[in-house]
C-alpha positions as CSV (number, residue, x, y, z in Angstrom):
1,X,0.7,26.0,-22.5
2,X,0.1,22.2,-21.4
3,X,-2.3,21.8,-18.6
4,X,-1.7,18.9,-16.1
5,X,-4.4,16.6,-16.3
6,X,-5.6,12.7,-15.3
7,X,-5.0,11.6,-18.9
8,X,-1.8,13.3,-19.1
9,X,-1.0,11.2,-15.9
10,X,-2.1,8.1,-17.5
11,X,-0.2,8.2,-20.4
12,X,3.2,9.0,-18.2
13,X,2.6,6.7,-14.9
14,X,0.5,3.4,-16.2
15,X,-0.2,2.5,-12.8
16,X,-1.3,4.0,-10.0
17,X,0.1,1.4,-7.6
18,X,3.5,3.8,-7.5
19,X,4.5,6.1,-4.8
20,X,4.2,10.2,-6.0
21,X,6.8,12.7,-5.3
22,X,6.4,16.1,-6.6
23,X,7.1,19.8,-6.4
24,X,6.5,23.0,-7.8
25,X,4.8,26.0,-8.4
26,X,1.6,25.7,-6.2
27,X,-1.2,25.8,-9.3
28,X,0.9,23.1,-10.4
29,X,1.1,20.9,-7.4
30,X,-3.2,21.4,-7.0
31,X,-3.1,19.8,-10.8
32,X,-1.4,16.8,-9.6
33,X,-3.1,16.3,-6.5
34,X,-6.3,16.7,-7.9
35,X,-5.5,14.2,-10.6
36,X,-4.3,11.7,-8.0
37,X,-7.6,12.0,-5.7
38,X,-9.5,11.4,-8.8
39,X,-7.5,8.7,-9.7
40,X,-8.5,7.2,-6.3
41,X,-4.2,7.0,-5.4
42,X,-4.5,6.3,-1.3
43,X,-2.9,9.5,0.4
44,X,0.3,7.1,1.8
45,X,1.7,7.0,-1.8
46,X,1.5,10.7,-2.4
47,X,4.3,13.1,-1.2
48,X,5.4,16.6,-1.8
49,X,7.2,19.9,-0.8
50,X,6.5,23.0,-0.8
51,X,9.0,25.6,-1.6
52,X,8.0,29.7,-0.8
53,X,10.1,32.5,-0.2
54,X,11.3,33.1,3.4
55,X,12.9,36.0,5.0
56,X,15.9,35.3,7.1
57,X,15.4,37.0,10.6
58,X,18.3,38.4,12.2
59,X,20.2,38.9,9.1
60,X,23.3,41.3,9.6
């Protein structure tokens, strides 16, 4: 298993003047985010979704 980290995140994105998008599992999406507050990445160029099961009301 490969664990998410800052020096994974280095060695992928060389910069962190780019904007983030991500989604995922939500251990995985903690990973990232902590990786981008400790990389000091301002909160404007970080962006994600969350995806969770929803049950549809009403359904016939």
């Amino acid at each position: 298993m490969i664990l998410f980290s800052l020096e994974l995140l280095h060695s992928i994105v060389p910069s962190k003047e780019a904007v983030f998008y991500f989604c995922g599992p939500i251990p995985f999406m903690e990973a990232i985010l902590k990786a981008l507050n400790r990389w000091d990445v301002p909160n404007e160029q970080i962006h994600y979704e969350v995806f969770c099961p929803v049950a549809i009301l009403g359904e016939k």
